[in-house]
PyMOL CGO cylinders between C-alpha atoms (Angstrom):
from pymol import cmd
from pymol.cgo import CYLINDER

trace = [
    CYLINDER, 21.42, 20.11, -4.33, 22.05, 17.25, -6.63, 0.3, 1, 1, 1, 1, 1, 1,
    CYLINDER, 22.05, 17.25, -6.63, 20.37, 13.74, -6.24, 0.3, 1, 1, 1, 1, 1, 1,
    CYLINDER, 20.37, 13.74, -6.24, 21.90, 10.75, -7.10, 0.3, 1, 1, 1, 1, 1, 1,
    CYLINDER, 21.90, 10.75, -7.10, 20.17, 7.67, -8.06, 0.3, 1, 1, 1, 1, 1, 1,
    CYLINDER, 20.17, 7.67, -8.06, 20.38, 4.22, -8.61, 0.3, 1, 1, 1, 1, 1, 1,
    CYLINDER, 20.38, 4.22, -8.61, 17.94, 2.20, -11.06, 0.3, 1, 1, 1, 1, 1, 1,
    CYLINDER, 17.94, 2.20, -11.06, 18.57, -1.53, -10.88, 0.3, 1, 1, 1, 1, 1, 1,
    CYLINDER, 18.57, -1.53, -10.88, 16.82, -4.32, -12.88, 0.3, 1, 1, 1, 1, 1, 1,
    CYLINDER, 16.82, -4.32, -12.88, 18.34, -7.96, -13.65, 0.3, 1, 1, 1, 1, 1, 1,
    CYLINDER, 18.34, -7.96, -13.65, 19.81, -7.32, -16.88, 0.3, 1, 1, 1, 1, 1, 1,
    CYLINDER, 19.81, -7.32, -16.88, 20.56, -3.35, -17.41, 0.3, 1, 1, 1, 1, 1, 1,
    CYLINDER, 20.56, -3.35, -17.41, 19.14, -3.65, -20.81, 0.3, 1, 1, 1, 1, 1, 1,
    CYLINDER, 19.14, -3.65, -20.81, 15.09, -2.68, -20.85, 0.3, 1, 1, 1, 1, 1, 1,
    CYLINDER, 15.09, -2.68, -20.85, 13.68, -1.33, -17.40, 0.3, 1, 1, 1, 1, 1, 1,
    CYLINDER, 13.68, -1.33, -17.40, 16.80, 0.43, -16.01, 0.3, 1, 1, 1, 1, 1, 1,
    CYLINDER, 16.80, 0.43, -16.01, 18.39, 1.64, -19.07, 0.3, 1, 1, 1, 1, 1, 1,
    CYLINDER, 18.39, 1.64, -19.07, 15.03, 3.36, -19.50, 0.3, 1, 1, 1, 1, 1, 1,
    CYLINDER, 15.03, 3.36, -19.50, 14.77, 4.95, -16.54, 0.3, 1, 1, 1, 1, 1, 1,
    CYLINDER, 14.77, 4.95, -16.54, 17.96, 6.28, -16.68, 0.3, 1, 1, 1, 1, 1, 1,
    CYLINDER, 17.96, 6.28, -16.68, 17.40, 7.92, -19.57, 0.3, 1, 1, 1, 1, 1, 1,
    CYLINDER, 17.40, 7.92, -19.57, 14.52, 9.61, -18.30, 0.3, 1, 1, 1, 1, 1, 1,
    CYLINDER, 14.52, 9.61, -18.30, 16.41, 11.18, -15.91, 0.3, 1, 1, 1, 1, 1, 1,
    CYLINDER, 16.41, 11.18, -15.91, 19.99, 11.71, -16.68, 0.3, 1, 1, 1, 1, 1, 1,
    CYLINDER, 19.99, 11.71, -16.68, 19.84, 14.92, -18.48, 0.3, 1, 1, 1, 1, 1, 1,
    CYLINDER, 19.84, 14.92, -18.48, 17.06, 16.64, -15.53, 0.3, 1, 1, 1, 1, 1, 1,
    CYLINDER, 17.06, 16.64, -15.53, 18.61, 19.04, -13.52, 0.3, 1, 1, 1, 1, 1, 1,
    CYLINDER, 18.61, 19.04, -13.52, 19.45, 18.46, -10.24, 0.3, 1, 1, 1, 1, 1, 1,
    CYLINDER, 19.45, 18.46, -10.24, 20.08, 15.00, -10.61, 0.3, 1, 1, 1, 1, 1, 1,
    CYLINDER, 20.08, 15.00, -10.61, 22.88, 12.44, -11.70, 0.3, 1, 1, 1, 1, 1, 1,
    CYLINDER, 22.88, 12.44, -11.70, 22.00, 8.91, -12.61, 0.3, 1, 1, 1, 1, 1, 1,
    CYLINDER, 22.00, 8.91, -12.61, 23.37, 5.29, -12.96, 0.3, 1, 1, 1, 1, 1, 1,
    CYLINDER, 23.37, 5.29, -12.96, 21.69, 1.97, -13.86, 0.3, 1, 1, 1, 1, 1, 1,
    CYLINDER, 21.69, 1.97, -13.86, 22.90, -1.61, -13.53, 0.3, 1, 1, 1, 1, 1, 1,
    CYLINDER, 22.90, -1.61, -13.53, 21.80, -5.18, -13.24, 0.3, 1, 1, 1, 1, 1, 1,
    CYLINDER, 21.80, -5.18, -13.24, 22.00, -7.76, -10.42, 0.3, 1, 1, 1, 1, 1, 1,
    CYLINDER, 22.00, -7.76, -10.42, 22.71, -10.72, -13.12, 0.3, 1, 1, 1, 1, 1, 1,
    CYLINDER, 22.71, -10.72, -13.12, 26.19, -11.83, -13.35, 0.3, 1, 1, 1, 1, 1, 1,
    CYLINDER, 26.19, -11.83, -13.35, 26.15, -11.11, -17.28, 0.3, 1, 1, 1, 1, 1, 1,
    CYLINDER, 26.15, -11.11, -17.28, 24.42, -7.43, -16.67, 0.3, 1, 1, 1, 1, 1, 1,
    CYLINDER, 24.42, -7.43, -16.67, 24.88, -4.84, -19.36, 0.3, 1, 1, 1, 1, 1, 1,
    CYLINDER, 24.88, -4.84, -19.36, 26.81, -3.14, -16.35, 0.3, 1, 1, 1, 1, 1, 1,
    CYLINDER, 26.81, -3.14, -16.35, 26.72, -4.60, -12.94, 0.3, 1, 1, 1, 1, 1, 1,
    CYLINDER, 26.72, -4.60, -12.94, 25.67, -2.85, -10.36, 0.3, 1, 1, 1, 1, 1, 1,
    CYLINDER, 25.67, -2.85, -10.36, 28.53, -2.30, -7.91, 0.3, 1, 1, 1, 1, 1, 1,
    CYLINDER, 28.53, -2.30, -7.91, 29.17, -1.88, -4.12, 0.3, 1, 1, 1, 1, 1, 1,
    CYLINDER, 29.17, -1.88, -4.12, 30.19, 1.41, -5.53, 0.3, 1, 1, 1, 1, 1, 1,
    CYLINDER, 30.19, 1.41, -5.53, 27.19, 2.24, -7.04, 0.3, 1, 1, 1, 1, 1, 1,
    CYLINDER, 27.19, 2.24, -7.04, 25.24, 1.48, -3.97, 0.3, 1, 1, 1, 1, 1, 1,
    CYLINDER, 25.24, 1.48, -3.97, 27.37, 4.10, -1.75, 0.3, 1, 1, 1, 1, 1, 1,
    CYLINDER, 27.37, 4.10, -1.75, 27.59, 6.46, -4.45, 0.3, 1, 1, 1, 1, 1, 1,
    CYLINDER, 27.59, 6.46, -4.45, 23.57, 6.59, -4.72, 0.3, 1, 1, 1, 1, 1, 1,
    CYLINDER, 23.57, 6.59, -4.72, 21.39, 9.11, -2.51, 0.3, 1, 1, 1, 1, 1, 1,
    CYLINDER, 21.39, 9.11, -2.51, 18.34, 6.76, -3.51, 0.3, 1, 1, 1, 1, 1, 1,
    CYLINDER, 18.34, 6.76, -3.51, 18.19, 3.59, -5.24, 0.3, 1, 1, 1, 1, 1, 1,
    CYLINDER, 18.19, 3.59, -5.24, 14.98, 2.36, -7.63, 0.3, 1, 1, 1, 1, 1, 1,
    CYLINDER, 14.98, 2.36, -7.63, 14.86, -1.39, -7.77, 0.3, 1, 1, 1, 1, 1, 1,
    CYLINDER, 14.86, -1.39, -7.77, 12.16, -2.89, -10.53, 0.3, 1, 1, 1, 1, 1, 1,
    CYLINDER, 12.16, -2.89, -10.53, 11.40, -6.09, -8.62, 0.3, 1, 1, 1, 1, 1, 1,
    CYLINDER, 11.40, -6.09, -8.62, 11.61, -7.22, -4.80, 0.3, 1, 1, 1, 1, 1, 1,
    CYLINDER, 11.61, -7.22, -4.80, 14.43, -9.73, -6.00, 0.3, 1, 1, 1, 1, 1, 1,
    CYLINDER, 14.43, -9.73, -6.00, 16.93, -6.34, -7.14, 0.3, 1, 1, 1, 1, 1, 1,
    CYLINDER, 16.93, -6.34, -7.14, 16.04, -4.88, -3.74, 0.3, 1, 1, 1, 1, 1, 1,
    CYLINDER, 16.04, -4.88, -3.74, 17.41, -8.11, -1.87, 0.3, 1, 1, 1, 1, 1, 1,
    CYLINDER, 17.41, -8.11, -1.87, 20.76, -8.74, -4.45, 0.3, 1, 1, 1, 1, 1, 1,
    CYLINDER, 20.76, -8.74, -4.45, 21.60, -5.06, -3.66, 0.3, 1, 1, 1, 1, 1, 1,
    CYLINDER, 21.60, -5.06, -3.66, 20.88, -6.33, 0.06, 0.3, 1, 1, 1, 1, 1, 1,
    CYLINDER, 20.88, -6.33, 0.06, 23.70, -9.02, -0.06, 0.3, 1, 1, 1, 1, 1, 1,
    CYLINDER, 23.70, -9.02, -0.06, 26.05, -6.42, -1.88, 0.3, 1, 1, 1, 1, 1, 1,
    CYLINDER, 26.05, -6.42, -1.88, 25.60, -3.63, 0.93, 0.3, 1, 1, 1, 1, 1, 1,
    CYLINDER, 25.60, -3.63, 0.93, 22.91, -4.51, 3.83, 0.3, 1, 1, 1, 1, 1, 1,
    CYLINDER, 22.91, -4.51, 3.83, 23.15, -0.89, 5.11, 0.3, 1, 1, 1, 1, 1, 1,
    CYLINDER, 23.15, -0.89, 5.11, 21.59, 0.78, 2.11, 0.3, 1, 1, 1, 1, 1, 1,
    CYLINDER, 21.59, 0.78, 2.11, 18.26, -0.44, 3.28, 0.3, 1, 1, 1, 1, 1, 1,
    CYLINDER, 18.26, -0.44, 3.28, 16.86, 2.83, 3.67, 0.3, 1, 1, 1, 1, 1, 1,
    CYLINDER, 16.86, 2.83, 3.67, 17.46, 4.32, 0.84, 0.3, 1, 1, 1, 1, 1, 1,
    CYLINDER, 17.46, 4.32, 0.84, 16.16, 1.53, -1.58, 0.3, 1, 1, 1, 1, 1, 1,
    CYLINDER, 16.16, 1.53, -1.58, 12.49, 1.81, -3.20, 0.3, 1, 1, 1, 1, 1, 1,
    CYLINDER, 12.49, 1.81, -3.20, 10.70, -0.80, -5.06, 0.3, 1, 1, 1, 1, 1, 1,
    CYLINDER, 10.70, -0.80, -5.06, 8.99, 0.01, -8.31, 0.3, 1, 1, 1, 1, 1, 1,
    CYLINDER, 8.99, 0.01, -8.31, 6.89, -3.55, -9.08, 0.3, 1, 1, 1, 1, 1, 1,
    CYLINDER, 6.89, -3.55, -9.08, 7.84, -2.99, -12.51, 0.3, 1, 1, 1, 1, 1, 1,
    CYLINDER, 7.84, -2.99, -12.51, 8.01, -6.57, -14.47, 0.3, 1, 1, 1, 1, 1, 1,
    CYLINDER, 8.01, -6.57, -14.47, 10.42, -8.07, -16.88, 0.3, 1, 1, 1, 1, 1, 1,
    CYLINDER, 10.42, -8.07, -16.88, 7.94, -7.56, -19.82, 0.3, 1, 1, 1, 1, 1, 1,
    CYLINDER, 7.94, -7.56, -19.82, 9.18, -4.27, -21.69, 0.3, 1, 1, 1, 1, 1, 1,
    CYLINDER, 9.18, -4.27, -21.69, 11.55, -3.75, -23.97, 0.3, 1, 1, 1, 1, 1, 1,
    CYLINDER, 11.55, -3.75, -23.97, 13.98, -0.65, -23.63, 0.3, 1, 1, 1, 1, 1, 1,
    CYLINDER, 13.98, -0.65, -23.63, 11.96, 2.52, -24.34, 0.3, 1, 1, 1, 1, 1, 1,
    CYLINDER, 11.96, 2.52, -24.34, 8.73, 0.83, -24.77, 0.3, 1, 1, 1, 1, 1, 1,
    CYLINDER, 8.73, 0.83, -24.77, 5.78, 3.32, -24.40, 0.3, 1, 1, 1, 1, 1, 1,
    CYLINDER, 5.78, 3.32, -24.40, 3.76, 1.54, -21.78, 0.3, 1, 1, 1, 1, 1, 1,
    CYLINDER, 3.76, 1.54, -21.78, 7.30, 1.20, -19.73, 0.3, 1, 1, 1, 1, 1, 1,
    CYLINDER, 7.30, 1.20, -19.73, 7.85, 4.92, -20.09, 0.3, 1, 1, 1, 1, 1, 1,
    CYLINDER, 7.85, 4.92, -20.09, 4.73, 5.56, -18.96, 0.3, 1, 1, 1, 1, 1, 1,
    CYLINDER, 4.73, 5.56, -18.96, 4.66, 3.50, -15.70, 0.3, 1, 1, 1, 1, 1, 1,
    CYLINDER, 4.66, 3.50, -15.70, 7.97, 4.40, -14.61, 0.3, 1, 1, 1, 1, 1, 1,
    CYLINDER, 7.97, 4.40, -14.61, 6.94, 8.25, -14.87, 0.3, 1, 1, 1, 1, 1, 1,
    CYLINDER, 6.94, 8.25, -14.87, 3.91, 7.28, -12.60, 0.3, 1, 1, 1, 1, 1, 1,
    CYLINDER, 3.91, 7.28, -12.60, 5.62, 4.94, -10.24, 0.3, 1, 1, 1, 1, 1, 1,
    CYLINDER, 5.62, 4.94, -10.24, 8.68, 8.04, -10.10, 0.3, 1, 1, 1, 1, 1, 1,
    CYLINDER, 8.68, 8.04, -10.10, 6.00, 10.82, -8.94, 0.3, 1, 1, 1, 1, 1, 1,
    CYLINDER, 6.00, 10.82, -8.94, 4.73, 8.60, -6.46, 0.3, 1, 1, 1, 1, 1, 1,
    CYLINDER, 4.73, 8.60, -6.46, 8.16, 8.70, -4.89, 0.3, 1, 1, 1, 1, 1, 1,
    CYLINDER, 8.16, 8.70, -4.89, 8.58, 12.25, -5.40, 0.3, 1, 1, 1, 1, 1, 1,
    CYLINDER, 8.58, 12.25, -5.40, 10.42, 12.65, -8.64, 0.3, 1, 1, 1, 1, 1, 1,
    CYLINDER, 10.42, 12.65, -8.64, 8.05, 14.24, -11.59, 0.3, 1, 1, 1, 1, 1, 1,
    CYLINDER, 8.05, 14.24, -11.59, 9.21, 13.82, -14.93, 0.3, 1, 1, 1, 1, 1, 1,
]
cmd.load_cgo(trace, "trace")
């Protein structure tokens, strides 16, 4: 069975964008990424958020703006504590978002 997931960070430029590529061409899942700012890359939709089995948020502030845009998807939201300080692709960033993934269950 297929997982979808959702990576969200402010911008979709750096920490989501990486993530998703990561992912996106693993079997057995399909992957979007979008930002809560209003000038996002791609902003995250209400669409998004159904569409999504499980949804990765970088920072406690993406898990409450995809609160406001769909309160029920709650339970399906994990935070990954992982700062605004990396650029797109940046080892270090690569690196912790493998780790914080395989604590939630997703190896890469």
């Amino acid at each position: 069975m297929t997982q979808k997931i959702l990576f969200v960070c402010t911008a979709n430029l750096d920490r989501s964008k990486t993530a998703e590529d990561l992912v996106k061409d693993r079997p057995g899942f399909q992957v979007r990424s979008g930002g809560t700012w209003e000038w996002a890359r791609r902003r995250v939709s209400a669409e998004d958020i159904e569409w999504a089995d499980r949804i990765f948020v970088m920072e406690d502030e993406h898990k409450e703006a995809v609160l406001r845009i769909s309160p029920e998807a709650r339970g399906k939201i994990a935070v990954l504590d992982i700062p605004d300080v990396y650029k797109r692709g940046e080892p270090e960033l690569v690196a912790l978002l493998k780790k914080r993934l395989a604590d939630q269950g997703i190896a890469i």
